[in-house]
N, C-alpha and C positions, 0 to 999 in steps of 0.2 A: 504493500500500500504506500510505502514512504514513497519509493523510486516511482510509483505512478505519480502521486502527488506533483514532487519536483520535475519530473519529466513534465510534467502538465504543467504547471510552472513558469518553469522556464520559456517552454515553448508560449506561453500567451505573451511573457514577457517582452518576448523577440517580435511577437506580432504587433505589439504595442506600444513600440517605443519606450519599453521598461515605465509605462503608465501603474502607476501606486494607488489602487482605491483605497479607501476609509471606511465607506459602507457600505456592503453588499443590500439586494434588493433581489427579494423572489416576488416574482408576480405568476397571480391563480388565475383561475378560470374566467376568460372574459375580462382581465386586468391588465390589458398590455398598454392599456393606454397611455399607462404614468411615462414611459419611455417618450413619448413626443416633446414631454417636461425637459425631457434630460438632454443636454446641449452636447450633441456623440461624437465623440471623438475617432470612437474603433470599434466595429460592429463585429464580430465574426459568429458566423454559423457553426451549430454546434458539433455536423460532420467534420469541420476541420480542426476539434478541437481533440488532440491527443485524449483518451480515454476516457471521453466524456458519453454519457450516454445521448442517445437522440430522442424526442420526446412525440409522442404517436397519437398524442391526446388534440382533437379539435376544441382550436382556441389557443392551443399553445404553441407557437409560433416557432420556439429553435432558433436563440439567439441569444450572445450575450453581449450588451450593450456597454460599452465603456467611456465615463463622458463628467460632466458636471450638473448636481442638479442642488440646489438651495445653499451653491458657496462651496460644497464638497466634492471630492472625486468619489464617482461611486462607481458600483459593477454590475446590474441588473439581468438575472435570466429572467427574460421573457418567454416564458415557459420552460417550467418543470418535470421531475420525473415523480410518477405514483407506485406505490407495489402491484398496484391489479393490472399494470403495465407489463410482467414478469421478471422487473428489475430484480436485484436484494438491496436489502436496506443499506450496504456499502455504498452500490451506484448510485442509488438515490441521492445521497448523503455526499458525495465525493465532491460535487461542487461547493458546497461548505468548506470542506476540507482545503480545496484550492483558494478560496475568496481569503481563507485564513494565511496561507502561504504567500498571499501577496501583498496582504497587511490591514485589511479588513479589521476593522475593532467592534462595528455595530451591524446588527444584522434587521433588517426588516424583511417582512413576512406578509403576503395579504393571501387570502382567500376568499372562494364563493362555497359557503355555507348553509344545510337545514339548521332552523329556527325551533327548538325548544321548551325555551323560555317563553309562560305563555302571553307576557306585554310585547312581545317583539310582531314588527311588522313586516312584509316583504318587501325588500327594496333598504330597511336599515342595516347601519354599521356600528358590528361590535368591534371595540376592541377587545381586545384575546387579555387576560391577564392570570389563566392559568390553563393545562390541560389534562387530559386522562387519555392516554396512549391505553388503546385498545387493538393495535395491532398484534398478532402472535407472536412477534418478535421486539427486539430491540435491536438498534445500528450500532452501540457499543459490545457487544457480546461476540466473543473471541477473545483475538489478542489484545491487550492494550500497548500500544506505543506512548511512553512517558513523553515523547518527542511532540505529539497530540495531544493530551491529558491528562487527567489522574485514572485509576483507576474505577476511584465509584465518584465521579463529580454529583457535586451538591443542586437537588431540583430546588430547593424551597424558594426563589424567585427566578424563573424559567424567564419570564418576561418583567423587562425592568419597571421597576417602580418611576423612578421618576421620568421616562420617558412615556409609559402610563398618564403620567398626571402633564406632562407637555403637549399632550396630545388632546387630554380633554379641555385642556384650557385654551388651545387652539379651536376644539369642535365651537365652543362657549363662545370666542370670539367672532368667529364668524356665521355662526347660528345655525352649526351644524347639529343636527340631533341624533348623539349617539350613546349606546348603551354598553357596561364592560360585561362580560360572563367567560364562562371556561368553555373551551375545545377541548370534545371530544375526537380522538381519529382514530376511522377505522379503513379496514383496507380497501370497500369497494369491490368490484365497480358500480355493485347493483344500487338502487338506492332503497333507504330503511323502510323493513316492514310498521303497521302500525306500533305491534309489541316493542320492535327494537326500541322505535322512536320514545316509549314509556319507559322501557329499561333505561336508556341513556341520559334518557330527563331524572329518571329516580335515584342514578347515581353522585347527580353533581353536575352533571351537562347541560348548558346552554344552548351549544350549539354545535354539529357534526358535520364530520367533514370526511376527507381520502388525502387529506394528504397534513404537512405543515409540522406536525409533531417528530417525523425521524431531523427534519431539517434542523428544528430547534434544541434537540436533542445534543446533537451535536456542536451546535454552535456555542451551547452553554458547554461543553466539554473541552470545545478550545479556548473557554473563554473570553467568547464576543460577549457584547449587549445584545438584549434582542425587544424591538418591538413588532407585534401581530397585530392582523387587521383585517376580519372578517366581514363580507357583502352578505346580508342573511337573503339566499333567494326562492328560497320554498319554507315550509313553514312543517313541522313535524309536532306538532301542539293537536290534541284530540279533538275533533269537528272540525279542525280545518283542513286537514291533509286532503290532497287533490294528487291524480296523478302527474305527473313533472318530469321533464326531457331534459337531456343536456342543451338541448338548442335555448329553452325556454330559459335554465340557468344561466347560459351565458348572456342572451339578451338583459336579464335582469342586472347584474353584476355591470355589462356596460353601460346603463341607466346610470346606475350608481355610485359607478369606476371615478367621476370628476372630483366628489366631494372627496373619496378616499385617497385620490391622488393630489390636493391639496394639504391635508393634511398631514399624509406622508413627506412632501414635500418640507411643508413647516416643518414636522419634528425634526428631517435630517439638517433644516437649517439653521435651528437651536442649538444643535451638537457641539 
């Protein structure tokens, strides 16, 4: 894993003018928009990225963006990998690992989300400020490379507090209306039966998802920041559930995608 790492590495380095980001940036379903924000310097597709995986999900475009967005150098994939994709939680996870190796401190997170919680509406933004990995695995389990992190790194703030409170005081300001709760992830692809949707809600869940938890996993194990930011675009709350498309998802989410890419915006340029 190391010598992929630094192979990967290196190689974006060469592609990019040894360009240093600060803050990496994953964008979800129907989220690519933030990337128009960002002033790009060096775009490369993810075929040509040394061991990178390629991403198969419609709406995920296969790119990483390398540029300036609210004063920062950032790094953004515009589109992600899932597990019901057939990846493992390594590939998943590997571009963390490389955003870390080229100097990444803070890490942002957005997704398109089932609704839970039963005040939440279609089309609002939570932010993420804790989750419950419900995948059957974990991206740390194997070896640990001390060179990557500790061996059992600390959850009890997976998503940072005061990047939490910059962000709602930014929604406040500009009379964004948004709500905090906890991600659940699970693997997908299908989306939750009625029961799941009540199991998940009875556990502590918010709001469910397929992806975002192995990414944050990790990032708290090399020791980024990390803030998440969830588009609620179906609603998994008892008498409302309806059945729901990916297509329908994503439309929702790009509805939505401006307020949260404001936002996003602001907190990277509080940093």
């Amino acid at each position: 894993m190391l010598e992929q790492i630094n192979f990967t590495t290196k190689s974006i380095l060469e592609k990019t003018n040894q360009f240093k980001p600060q803050v990496g940036i994953i964008l979800g379903t129907g989220l690519g928009g933030l990337v128009k924000e960002i002033a790009a310097e060096f775009v490369l597709p993810y075929q040509d990225i040394p061991h990178f995986p390629v991403s198969t999900v419609e709406g995920h475009s296969g790119k990483l963006i390398f540029g300036e967005l609210g004063g920062k150098k950032v790094m953004a994939m515009q589109g992600r990998f899932h597990f019901y994709e057939g990846y493992n939680m390594q590939e998943i996870t590997f571009p963390v690992r490389v955003m870390k190796a080229l100097g990444v401190h803070t890490l942002c997170v957005s997704n398109a989300s089932g609704g839970m919680n039963p005040t939440f509406e279609i089309g609002e933004i939570m932010i993420i400020n804790d989750h419950i990995n419900l995948f059957p695995t974990n991206p740390l389990i194997g070896k640990n490379y001390p060179e990557l992190g500790p061996r059992f790194p600390d959850m009890s703030e997976a998503y940072d507090k005061k990047l939490i409170a910059s962000a709602l005081q930014i929604a406040k300001t500009h009379q964004i209306k948004v709500s905090q709760g906890c991600y659940a992830g699970l693997t997908g692809p299908c989306f939750e039966t009625p029961a799941e949707y009540r199991y998940i809600s009875r556990i502590g869940a918010d709001a469910v998802g397929m992806s975002t938890v192995p990414e944050v996993i990790v990032a708290k194990h090399s020791g980024m920041r990390v803030f998440g930011i969830s588009i609620i675009t179906d609603l998994g709350v008892e008498g409302k559930i309806v059945e729901v498309t990916h297509e329908e998802v994503q439309h929702i989410a790009a509805t939505a995608e401006p307020k949260m890419s404001l936002i996003v915006k602001e907190v990277i340029k509080q940093l």
